[in-house]
C-alpha positions as CSV (number, residue, x, y, z in Angstrom):
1,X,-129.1,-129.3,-26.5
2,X,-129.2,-132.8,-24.9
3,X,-132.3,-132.9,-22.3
4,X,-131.4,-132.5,-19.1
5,X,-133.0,-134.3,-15.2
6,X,-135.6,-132.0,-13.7
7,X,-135.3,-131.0,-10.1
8,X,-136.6,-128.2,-8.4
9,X,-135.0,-124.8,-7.8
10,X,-132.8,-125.2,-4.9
11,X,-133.5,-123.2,-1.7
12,X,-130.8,-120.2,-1.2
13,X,-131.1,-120.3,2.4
14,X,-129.7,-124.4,2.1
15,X,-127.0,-123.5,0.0
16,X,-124.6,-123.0,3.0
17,X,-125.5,-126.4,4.4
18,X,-123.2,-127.8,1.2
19,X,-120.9,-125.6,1.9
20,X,-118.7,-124.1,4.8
21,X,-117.5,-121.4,3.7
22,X,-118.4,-117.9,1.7
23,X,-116.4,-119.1,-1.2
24,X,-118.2,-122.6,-0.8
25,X,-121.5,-121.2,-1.3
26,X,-120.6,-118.9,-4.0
27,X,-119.2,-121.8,-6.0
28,X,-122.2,-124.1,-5.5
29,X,-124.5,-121.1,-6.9
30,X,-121.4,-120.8,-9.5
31,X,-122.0,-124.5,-10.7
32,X,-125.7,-124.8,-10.4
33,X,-126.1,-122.0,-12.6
34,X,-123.7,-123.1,-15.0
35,X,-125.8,-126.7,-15.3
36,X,-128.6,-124.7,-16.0
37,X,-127.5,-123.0,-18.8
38,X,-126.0,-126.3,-20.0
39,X,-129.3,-127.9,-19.9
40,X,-127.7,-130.8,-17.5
41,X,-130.5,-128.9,-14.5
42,X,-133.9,-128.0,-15.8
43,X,-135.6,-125.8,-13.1
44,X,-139.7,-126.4,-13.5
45,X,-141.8,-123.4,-12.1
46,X,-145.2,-125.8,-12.3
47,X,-146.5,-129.1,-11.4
48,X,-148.4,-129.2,-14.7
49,X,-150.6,-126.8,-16.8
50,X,-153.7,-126.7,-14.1
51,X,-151.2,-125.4,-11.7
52,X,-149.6,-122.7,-14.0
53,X,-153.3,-121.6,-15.1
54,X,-154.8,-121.1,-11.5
55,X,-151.4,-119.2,-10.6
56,X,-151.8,-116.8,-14.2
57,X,-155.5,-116.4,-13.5
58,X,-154.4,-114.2,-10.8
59,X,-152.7,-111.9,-12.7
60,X,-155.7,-111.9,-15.1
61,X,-158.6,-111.0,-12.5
62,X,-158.7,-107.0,-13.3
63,X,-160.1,-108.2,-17.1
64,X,-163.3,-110.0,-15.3
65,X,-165.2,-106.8,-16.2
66,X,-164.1,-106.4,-20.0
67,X,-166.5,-108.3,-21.6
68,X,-163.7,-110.9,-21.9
69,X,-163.4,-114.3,-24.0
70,X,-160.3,-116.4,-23.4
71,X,-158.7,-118.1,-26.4
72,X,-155.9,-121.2,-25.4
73,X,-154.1,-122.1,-28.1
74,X,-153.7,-125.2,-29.1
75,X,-153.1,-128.0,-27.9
76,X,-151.7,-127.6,-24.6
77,X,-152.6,-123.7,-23.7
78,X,-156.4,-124.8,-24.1
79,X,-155.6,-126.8,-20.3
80,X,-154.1,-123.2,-18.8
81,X,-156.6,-121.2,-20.7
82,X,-159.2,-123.3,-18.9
83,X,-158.3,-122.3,-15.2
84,X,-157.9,-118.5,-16.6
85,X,-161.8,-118.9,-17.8
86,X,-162.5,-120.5,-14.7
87,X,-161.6,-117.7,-12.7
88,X,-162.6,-114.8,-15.0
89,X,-166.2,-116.1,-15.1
90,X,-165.5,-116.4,-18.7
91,X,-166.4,-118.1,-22.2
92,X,-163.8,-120.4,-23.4
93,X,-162.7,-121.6,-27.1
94,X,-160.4,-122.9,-28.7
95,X,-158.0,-120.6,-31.1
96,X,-156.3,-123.0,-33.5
97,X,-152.6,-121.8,-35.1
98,X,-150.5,-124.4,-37.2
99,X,-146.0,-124.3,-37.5
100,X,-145.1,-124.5,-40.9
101,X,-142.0,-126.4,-42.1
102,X,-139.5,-126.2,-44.3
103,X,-140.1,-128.8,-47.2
104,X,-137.6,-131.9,-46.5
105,X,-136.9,-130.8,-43.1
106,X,-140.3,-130.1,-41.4
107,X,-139.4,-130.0,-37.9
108,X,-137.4,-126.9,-38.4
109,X,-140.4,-124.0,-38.3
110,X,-139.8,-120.6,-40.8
111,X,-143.5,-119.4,-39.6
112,X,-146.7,-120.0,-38.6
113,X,-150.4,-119.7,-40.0
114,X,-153.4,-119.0,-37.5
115,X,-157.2,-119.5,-38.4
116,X,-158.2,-116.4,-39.6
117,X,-155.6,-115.9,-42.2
118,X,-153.0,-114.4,-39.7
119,X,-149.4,-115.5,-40.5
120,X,-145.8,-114.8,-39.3
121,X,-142.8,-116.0,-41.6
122,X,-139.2,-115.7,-40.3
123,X,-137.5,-114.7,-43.5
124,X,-134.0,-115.0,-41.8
125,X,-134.6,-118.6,-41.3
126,X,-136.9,-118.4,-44.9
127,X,-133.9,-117.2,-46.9
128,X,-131.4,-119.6,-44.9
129,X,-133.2,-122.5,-46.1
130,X,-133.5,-121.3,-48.5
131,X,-137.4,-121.8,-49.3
132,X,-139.0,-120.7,-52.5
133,X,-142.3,-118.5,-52.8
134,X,-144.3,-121.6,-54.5
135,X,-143.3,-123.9,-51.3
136,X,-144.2,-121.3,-49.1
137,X,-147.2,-120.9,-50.6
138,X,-147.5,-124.5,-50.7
139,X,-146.7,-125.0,-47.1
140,X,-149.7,-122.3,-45.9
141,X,-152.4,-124.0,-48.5
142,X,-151.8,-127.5,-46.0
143,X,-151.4,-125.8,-42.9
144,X,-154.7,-123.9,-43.8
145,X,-156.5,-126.9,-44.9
146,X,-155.9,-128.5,-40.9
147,X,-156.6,-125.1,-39.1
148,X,-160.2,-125.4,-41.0
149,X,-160.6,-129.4,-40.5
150,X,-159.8,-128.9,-36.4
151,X,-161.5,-125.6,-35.9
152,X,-164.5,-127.5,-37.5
153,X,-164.2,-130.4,-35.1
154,X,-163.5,-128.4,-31.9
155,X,-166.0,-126.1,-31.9
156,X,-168.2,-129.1,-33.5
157,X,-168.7,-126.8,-37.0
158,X,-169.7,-123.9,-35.3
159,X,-167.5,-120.6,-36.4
160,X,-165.6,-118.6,-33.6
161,X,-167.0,-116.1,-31.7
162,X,-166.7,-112.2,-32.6
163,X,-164.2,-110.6,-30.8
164,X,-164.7,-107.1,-32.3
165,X,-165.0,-104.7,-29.1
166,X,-164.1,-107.4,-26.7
167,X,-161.3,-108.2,-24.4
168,X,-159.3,-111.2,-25.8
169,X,-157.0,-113.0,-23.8
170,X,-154.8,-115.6,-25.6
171,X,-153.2,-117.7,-23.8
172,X,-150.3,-120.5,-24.3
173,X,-148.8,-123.2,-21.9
174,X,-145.5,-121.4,-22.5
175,X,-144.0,-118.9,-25.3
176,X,-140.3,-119.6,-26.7
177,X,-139.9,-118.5,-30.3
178,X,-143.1,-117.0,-30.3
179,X,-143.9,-117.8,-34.2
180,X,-147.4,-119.1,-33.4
181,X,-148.5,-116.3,-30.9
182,X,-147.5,-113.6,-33.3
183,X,-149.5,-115.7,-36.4
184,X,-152.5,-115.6,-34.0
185,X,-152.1,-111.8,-32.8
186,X,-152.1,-111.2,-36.9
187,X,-155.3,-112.8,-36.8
188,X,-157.0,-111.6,-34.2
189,X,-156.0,-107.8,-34.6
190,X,-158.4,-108.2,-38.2
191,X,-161.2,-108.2,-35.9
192,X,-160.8,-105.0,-33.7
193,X,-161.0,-105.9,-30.0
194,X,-161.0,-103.7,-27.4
195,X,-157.9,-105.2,-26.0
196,X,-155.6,-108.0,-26.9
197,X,-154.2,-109.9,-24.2
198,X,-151.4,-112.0,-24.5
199,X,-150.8,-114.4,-21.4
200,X,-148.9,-117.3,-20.5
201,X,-147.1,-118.8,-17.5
202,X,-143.7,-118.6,-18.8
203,X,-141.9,-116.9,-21.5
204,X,-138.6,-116.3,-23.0
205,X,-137.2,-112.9,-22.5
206,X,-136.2,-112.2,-25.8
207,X,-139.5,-112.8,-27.2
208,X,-141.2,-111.0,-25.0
209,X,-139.4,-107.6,-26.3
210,X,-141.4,-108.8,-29.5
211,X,-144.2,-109.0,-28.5
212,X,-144.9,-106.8,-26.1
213,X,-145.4,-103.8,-28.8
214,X,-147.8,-106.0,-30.9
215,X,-150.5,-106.6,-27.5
216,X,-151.9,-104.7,-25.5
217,X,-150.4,-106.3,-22.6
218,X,-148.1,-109.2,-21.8
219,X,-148.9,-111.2,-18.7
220,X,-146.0,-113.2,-17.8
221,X,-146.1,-115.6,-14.3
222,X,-142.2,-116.5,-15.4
223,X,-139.7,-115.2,-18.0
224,X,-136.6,-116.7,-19.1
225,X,-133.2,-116.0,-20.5
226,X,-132.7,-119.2,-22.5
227,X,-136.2,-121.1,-23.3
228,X,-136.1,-124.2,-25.5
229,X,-139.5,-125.7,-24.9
230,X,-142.5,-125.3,-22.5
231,X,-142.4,-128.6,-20.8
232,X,-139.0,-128.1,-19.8
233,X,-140.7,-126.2,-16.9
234,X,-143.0,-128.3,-16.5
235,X,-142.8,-131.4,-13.5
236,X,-145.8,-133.4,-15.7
237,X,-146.3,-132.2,-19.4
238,X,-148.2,-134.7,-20.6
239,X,-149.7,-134.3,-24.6
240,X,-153.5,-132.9,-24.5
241,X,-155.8,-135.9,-26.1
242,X,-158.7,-134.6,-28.3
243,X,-161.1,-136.0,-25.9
244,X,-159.4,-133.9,-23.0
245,X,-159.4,-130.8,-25.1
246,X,-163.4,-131.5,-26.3
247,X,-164.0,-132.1,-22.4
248,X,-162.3,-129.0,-21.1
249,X,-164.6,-127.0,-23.5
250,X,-167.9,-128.9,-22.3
251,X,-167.0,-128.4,-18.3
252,X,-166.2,-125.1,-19.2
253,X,-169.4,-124.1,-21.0
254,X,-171.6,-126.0,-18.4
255,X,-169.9,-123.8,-15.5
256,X,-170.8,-121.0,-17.3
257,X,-174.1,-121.6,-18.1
258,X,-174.4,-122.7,-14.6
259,X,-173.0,-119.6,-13.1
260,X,-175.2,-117.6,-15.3
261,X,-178.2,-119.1,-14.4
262,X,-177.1,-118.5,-10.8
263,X,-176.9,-114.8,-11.3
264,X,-179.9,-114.4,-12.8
265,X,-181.7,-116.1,-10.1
């Protein structure tokens, strides 16, 4: 799938302005829908992550009671999962997952190992590639080795928080396959929360079926029929430094603190 130019979802009530007749307008809708699914038109539903986390948060604002902790995952879901704390009044960490590759072709993902020990392996794509046990267990031995060095030097050594009897919400900057997620729900169900939250601004449709079953609940701002990547709904999807991702969780703790501090004054 060749990437395609960006514009913005085109206004029904214009669509007759191109167009003179019934038949016009039903064409134009005809062809703009059939550059979408080419991938020629990309429609973006956000102007970057800040925006798609301020718009999910309220969706989110019924769990500011549970007791609630809000996981991003990494690297990019830590800048929605910010704006979701934000408005929850909520602690904020980091919840670190890791693709693994198929040996000599690493880019194409049969799974996915979360901190914690949670995995998910797509065997179809496993036995297609025909991947051993020993590389597989190869594979998770390196992905496990950086889940524990970033863990260490996100949360500057400290372990994560207990989530036994809490509200959890995990959330990504946009779920496709859904490999990662279900590595991190594997994970995260070890430790008994009260509820497991899965949200996200945008999500394929065919993932969500899966997942749905393994959460408590799926909050969706956007699904999609065909989803290749997350920043192809995205205006700006820039790539989340360290130092942004360290900062997010400092402003974040020191809004906290501060708000606490406010309420018990």
């Amino acid at each position: 799938m060749r990437a395609g130019k960006k514009y913005p979802l085109p206004d029904p009530t214009k669509l007759n302005e191109s167009a003179s007749t019934f038949s016009g307008a039903v064409y134009t809708s005809a062809r703009f829908l059939c550059l979408l699914l080419l991938g020629v038109v990309t429609v973006f539903y956000f102007r970057n992550r800040e925006q798609a986390g301020r718009q999910l948060s309220l969706e989110l604002v019924g769990y500011s009671s549970g007791n609630p902790i809000v996981l991003g995952i990494l690297r990019g879901g830590i800048a929605v999962a910010f704006e979701v704390a934000r408005a929850l009044n909520a602690p904020l960490d980091v919840f670190v997952t890791h693709k693994i590759g198929v040996p000599g072709h690493e880019e194409l993902a049969f799974g996915a190992l979360a901190e914690g020990g949670g995995r998910f392996i797509d065997q179809d794509i496993a036995n297609s590639a025909r991947v051993t046990f020993g590389e597989t267990e190869m594979v998770i031995r390196s992905a496990a080795a950086e889940i524990v060095e970033q863990a260490k030097r996100y949360r500057n050594g400290e372990p994560l928080p207990s989530l036994t009897d809490r509200t959890v919400i995990l959330v990504s900057d946009g779920i496709a396959s859904g490999i990662e997620i279900q590595a991190a729900i594997a994970s995260i169900r070890q430790q008994a929360p009260r509820q497991l939250v899965v949200a996200t601004p945008v999500i394929s449709r065919p993932t969500a079926k899966i997942l749905r079953p393994l959460v408590d609940n799926l909050v969706a701002s956007h699904s999609a029929a065909l989803h290749y990547t997350a920043g192809q709904f995205y205006e700006k999807y820039p790539e989340l430094e360290d130092y942004q991702i360290m900062n997010l969780l400092k402003i974040s703790t020191n809004f906290l603190h501060g708000a606490e501090a406010s309420g018990a004054a």
